[in-house]
LOFIZA-936979 format. One record per residue: x, y negated, z of N, C-alpha, C, O in turn; residue in three letters; residue number from 1. Coordinates in steps of 0.001 Angstrom, whole numbers, padded with zeros to 6 digits, m for minus. Example, Ala and Ser with C-alpha at 12.3 -4.5 7.8 and 13.67 -1.06 7.14 Angstrom:
BEGIN
     nc1     nc2     nc3    cac1    cac2    cac3     cc1     cc2     cc3     oc1     oc2     oc3 code pos
  013190  005690  007800  012300  004500  007800  013200  003300  007800  014236  003319  008465  ALA   1
  012850  002250  007080  013670  001060  007140  012900 m000030  007870  013409 m001138  008039  SER   2
This chain:
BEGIN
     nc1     nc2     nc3    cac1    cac2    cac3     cc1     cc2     cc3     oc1     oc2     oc3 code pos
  146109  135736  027328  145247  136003  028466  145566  137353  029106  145433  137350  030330  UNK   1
  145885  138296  028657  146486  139652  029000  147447  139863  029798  147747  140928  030336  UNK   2
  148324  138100  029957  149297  138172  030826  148415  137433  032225  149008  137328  033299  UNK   3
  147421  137102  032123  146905  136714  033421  146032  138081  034208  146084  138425  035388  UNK   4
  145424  138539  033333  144515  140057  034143  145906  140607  034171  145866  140866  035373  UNK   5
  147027  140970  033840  147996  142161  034301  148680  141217  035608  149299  141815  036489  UNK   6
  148556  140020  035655  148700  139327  037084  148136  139560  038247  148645  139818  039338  UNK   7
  146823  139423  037857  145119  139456  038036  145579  141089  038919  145330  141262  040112  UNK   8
  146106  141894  038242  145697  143347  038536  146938  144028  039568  146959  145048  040256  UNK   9
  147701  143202  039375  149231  143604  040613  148675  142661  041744  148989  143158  042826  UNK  10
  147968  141489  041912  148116  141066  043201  146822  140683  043287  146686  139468  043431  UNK  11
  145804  141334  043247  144332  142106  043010  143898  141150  044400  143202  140208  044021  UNK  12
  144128  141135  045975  143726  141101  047037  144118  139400  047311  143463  138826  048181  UNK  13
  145174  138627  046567  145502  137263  046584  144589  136462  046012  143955  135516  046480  UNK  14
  144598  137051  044724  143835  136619  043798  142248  136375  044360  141566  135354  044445  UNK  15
  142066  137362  044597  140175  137427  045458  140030  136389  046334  139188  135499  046220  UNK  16
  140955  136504  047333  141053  135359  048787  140981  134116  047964  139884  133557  047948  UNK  17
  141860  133635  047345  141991  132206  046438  141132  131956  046038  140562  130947  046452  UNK  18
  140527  132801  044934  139299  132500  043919  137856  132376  044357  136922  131831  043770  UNK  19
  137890  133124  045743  136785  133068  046593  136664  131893  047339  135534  131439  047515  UNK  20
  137892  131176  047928  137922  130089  048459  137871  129058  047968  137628  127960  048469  UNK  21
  138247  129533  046293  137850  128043  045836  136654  128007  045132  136477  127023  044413  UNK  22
  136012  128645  045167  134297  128826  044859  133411  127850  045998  132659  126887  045856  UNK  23
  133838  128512  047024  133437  128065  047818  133498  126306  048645  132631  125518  049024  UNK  24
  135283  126306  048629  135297  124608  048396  135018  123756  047170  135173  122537  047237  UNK  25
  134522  124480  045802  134694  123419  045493  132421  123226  045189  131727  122369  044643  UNK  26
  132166  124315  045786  130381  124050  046360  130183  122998  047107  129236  122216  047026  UNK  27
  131259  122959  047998  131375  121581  048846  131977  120377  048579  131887  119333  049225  UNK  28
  132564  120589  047635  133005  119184  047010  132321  118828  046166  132336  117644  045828  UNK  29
  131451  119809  045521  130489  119148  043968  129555  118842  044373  128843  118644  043389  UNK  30
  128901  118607  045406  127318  118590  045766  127292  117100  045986  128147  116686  046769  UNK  31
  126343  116063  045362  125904  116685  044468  126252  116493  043063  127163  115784  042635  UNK  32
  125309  117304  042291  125874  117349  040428  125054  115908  039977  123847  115688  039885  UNK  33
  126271  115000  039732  125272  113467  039622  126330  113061  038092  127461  112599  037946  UNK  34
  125451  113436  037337  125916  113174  035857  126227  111255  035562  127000  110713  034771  UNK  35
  125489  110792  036330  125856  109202  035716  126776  108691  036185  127114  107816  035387  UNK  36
  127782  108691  037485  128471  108406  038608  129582  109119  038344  130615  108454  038420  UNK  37
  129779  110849  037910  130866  111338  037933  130743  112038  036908  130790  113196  037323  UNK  38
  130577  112055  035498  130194  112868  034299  132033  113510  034983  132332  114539  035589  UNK  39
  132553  112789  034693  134385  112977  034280  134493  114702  034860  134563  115785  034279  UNK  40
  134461  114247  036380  134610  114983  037246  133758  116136  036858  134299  117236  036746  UNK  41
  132673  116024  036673  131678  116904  036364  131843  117866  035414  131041  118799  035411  UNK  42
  133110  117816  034247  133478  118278  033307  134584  118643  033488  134875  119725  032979  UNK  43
  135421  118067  034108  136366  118989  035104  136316  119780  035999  137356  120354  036323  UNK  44
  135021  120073  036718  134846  121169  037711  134310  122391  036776  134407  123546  037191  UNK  45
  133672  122071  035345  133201  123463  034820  134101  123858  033692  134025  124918  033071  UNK  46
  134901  122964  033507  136436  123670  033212  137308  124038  033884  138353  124190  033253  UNK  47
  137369  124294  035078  137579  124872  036277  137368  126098  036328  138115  127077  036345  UNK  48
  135889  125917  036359  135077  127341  036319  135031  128136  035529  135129  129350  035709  UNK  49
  134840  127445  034311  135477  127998  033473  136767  129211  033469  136504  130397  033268  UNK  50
  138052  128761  033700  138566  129765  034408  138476  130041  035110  139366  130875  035279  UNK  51
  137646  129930  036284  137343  130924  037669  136725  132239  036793  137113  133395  036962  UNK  52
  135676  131820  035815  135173  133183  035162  136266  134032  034914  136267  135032  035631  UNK  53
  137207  133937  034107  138095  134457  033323  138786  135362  034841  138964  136575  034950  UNK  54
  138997  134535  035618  139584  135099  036262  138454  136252  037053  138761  137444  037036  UNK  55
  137582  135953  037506  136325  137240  037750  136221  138106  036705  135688  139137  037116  UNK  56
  136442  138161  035724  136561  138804  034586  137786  139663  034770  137747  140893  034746  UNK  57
  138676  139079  034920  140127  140180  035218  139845  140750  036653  140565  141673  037034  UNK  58
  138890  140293  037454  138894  141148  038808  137896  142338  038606  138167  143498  038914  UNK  59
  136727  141931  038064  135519  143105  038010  134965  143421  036758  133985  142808  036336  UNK  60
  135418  144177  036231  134947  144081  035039  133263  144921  034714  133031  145881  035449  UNK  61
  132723  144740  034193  131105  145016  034043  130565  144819  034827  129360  144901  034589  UNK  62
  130932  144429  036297  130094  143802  037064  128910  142368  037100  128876  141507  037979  UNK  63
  128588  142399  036658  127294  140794  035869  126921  140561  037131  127391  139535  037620  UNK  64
  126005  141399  038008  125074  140954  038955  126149  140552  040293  125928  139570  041002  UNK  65
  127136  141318  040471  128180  141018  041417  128861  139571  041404  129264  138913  042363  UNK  66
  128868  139363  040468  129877  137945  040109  128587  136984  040508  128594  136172  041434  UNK  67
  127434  137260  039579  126219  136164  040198  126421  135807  041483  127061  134872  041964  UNK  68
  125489  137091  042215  125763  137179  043895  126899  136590  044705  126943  135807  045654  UNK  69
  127651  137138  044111  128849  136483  044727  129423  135026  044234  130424  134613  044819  UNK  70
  128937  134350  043358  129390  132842  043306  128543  132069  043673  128695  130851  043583  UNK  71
  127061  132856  044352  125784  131842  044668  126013  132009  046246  125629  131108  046991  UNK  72
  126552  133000  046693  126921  133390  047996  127747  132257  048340  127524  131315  049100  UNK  73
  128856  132575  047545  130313  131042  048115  129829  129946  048037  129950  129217  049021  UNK  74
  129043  129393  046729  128698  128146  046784  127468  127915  047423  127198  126723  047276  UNK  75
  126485  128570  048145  125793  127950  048790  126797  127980  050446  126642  127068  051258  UNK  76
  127662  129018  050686  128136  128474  052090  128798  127113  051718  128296  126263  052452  UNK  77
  129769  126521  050835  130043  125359  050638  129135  124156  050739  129432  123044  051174  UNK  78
  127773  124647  050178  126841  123608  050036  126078  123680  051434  125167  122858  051522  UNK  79
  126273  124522  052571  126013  124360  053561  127078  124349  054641  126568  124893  055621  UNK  80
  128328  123978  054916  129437  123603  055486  129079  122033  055198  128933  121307  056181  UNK  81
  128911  121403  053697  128838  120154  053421  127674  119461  054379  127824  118349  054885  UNK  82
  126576  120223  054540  125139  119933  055219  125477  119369  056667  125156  118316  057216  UNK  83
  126421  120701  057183  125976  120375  058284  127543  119231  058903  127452  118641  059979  UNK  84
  128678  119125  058127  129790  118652  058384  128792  117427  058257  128246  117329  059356  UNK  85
  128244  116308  057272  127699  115333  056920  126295  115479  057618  125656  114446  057421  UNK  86
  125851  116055  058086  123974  116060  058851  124241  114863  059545  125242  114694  060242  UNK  87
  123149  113840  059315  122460  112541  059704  123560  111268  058899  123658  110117  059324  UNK  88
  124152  111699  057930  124580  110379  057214  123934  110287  056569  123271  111274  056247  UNK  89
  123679  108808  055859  122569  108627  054738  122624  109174  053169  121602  109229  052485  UNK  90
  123976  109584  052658  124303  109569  051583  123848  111035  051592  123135  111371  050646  UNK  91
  124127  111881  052437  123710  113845  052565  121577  113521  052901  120699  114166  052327  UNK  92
  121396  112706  053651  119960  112470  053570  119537  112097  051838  118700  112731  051197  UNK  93
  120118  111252  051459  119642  110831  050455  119870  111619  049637  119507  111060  048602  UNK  94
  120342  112845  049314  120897  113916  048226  120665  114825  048463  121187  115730  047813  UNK  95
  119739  115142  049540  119515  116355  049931  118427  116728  049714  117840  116975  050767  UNK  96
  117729  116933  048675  116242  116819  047679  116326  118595  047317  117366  119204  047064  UNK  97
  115044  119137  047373  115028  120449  046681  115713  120540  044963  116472  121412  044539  UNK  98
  115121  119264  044153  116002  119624  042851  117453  119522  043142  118219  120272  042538  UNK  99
  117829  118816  043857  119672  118398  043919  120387  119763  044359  121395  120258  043855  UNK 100
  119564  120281  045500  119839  122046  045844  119882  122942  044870  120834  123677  044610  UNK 101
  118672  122879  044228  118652  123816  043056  119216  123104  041760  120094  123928  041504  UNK 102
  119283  122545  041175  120736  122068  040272  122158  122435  040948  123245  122639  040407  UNK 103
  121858  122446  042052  123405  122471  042180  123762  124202  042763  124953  124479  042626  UNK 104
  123042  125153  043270  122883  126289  043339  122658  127274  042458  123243  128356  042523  UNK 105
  121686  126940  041456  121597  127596  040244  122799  127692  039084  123401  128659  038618  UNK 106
  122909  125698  038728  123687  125743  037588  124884  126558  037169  125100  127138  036105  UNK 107
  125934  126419  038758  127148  126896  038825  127219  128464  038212  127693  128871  037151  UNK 108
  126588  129140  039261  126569  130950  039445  125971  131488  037565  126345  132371  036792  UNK 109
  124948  130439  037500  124821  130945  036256  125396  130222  034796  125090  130685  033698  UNK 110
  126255  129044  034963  127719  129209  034178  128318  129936  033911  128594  130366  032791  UNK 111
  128823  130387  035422  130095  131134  035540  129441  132792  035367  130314  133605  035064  UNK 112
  128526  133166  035469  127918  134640  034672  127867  134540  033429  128188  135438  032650  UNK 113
  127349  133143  033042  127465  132980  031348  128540  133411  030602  128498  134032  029539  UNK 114
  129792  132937  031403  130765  132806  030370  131480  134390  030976  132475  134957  030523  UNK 115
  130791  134734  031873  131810  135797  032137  130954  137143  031185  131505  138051  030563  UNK 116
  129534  136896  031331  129585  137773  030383  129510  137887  028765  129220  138811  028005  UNK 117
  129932  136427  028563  130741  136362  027251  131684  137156  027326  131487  138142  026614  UNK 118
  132751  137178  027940  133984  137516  028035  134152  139130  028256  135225  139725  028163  UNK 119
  132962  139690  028549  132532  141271  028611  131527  141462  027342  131749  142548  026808  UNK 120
  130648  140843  026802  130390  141364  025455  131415  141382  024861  131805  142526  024628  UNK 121
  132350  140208  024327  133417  140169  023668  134203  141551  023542  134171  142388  022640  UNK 122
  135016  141514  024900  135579  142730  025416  134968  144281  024830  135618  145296  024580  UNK 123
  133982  144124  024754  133070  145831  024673  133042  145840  023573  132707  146968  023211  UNK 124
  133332  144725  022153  132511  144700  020984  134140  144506  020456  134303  143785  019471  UNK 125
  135084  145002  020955  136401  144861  019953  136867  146042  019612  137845  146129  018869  UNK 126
């Protein structure tokens, strides 16, 4: 992993643009989080994220509240690009419920803080 943050840390400004953009598309591609229909997928986007942490982890380090903010930031513009690209089809009517918002706004940002600040206790405690 040491060879990805010393990656992470020479091309610092690529890395951000990418990782930010794909926060953000993939808010718009996951919405919504429908466990019976797409478990598969569903376990592939938070192994995804999974390394998206890792990789926020090699960008900011002790930052906790920044990484929050900033992955609830991207993924709600995703989850509102999706709104209004799809506004008046039935399938964005029909999924567009306060829990489906908040499952799908909450869960992500606070995954991806989860594991990132795994990856900073870890770090501090070696």
């Amino acid at each position: 992993m040491q060879k990805i943050y010393d990656l992470i840390a020479v091309n610092r400004k690529l890395v951000i643009v990418i990782t930010y953009a794909y926060i953000a598309i993939s808010g718009y591609f996951s919405f919504p989080i429908n466990t019976e229909k797409r478990f598969l997928l569903l376990v592939l986007i938070f192994i995804l994220y999974f390394y998206i942490a890792h990789i926020l982890y090699g960008l900011y380090k002790k930052r906790t509240l920044y990484v929050f903010c900033s992955t609830l930031l991207l993924n709600s513009i995703g989850l509102l690009c999706r709104v209004l690209i799809e506004w008046g089809e039935y399938s964005i009517t029909r999924n567009l419920t306060p829990v489906n918002i908040g499952i799908h706004l909450i869960s992500i940002p606070v995954f991806m803080t989860v594991v990132y600040s795994i990856l900073t206790y870890r770090r501090v405690n070696k």
